[in-house]
Structure formats: structure tokens, C-alpha cells
TORKEDREN-899967 format. One record per residue (C-alpha): residue in three letters; chain; x, y, z. Coordinates in Angstrom, 3 decimals. Each point is the difference from the previous one (the first is absolute). Layout:
N
node rest = ALA; kette = A; east = X; north = Y; up = Z
...
***
This chain:
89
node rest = UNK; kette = A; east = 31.868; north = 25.020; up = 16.209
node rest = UNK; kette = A; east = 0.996; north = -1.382; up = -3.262
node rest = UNK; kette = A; east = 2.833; north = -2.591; up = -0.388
node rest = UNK; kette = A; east = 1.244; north = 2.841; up = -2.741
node rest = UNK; kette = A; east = -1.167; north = 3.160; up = 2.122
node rest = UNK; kette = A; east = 1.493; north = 2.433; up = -2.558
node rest = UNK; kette = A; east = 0.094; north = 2.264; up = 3.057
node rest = UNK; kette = A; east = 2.400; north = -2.182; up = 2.105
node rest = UNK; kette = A; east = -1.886; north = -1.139; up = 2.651
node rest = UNK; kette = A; east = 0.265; north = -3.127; up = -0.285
node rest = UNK; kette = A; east = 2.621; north = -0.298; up = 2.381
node rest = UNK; kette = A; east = -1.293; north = 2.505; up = 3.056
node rest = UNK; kette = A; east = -3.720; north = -2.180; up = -0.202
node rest = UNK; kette = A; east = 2.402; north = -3.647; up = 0.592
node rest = UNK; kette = A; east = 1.675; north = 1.895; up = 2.913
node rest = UNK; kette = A; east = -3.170; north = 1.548; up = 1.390
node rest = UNK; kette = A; east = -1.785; north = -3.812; up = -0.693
node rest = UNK; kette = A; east = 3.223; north = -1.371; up = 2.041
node rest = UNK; kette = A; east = -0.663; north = 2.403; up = 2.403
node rest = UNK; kette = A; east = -3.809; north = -0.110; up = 0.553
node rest = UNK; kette = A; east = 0.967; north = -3.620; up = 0.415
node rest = UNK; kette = A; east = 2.524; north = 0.463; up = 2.807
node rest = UNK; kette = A; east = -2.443; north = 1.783; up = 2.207
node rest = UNK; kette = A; east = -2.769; north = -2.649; up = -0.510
node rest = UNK; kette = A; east = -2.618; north = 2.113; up = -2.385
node rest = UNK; kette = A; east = -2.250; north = -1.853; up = -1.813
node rest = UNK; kette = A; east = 0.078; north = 2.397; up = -3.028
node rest = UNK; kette = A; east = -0.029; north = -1.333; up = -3.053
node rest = UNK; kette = A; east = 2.757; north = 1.444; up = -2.623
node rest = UNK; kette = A; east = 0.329; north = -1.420; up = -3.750
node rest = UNK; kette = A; east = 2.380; north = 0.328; up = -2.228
node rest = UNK; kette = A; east = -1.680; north = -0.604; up = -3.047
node rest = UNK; kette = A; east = 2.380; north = -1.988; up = -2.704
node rest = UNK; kette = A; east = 0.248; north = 1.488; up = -3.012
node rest = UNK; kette = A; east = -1.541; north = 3.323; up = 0.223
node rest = UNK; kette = A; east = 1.272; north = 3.571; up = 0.489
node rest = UNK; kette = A; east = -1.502; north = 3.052; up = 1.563
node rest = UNK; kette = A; east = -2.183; north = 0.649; up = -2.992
node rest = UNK; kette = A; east = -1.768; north = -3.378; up = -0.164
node rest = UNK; kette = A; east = -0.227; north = -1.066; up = 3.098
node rest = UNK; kette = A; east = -3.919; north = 0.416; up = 0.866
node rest = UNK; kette = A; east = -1.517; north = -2.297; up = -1.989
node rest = UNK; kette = A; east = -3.835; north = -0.709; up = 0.489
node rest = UNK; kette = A; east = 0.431; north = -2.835; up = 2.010
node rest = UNK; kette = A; east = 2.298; north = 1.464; up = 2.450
node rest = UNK; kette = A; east = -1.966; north = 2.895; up = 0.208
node rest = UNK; kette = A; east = -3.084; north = -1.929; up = 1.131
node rest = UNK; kette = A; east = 2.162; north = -1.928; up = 2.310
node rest = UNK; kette = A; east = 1.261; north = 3.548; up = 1.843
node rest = UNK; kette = A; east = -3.392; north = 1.462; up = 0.225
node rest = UNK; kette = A; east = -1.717; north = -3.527; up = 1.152
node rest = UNK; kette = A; east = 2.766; north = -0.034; up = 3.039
node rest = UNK; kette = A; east = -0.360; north = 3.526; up = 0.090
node rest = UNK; kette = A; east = -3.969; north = -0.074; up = 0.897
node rest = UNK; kette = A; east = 0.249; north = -3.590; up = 2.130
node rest = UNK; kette = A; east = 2.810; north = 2.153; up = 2.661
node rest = UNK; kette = A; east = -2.661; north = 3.418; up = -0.116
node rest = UNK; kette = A; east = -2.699; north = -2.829; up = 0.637
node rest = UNK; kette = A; east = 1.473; north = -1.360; up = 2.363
node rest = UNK; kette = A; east = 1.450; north = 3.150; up = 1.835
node rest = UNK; kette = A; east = -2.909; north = 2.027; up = -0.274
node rest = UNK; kette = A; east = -3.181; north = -2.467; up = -0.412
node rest = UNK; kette = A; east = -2.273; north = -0.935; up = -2.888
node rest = UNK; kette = A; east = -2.525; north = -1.993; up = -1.883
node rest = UNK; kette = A; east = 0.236; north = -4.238; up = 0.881
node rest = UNK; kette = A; east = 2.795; north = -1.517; up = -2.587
node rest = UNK; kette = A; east = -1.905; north = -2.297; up = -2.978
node rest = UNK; kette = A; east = 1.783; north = -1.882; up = -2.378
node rest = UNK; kette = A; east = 3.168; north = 2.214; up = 1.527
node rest = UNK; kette = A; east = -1.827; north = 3.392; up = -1.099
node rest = UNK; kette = A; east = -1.560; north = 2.345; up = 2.592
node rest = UNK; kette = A; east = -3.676; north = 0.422; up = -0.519
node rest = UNK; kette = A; east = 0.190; north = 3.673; up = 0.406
node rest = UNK; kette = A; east = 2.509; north = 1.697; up = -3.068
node rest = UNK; kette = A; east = 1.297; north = 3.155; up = 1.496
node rest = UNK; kette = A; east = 2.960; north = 2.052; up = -1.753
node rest = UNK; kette = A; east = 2.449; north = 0.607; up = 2.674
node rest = UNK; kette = A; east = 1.479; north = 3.146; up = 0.437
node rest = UNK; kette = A; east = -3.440; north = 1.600; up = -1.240
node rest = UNK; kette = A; east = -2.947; north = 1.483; up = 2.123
node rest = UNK; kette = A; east = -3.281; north = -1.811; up = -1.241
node rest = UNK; kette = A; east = -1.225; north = 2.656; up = -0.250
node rest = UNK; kette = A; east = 1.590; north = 1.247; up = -2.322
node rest = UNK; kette = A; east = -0.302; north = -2.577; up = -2.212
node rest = UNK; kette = A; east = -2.715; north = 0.004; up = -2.404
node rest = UNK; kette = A; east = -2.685; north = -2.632; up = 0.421
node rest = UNK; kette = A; east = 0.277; north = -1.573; up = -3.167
node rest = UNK; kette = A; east = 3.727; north = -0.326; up = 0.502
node rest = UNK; kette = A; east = -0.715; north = -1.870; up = 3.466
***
């Protein structure tokens, strides 16, 4: 959440980080300073979710060999490949 979550939440995603932290997870919860609800996501955090979204499904569920960081194979998770069109893959 944002540091100014015009929503509030600012305070139930500290007590949920304090919490996480208590019971030894290794999740990973920002705060981001000054920001509110509306513009949090910029394009840098954005690529940061999705790149530690893919490296857990990589690692969970297999994948291409890691270069440079990247897996060699680009799959869209949560999407059949085939239904995917093959320009778009």
C-alpha cells in the first residue's frame, strides 16, 4: 500500500507485515512512501511483482534454465498456451 492509502490501509498492511513477521514468513510487504491507493503501481514496481511473481511459478511448477535472471521460455501465467495466440507467445 501507499504511505497515503486514501483507503486507510495503511495501518491493517503494518499490522499484517508485523504479523507475517512474528510467524517467520518470508513475504515481502512495502509500504511505499509517499503514495496513495491510486498511484501506487508504478512501472517499476509492477515489473518487480510480476518478475517475483514468475521466479516462485518457476520455481514451484518448473521452467525454461534462468539467463541473465530471465527464463528462456516466456509463458503468461494463469493462461493455457493454448490459448494464446502464437504471435503473442
Amino acid at each position: 500500500t501507499g504511505e497515503f492509502d486514501t483507503f486507510y490501509l495503511e495501518g491493517a498492511v503494518r499490522r499484517l507485515a508485523g504479523t507475517l513477521k512474528e510467524l517467520g514468513s518470508d513475504a515481502e510487504v512495502l509500504v511505499v512512501p509517499d503514495r496513495n491507493h491510486r498511484d501506487l503501481l508504478t512501472k517499476d514496481l509492477r515489473h518487480k511483482i510480476m518478475r517475483t511473481m514468475s521466479q516462485m511459478y518457476l520455481a514451484a511448477h518448473g521452467g525454461g534454465e534462468k539467463v541473465s535472471g530471465r527464463p528462456t521460455v516466456r509463458r503468461r501465467v494463469g493462461i493455457r498456451q493454448s490459448s494464446v495466440p502464437a504471435r503473442a507467445r
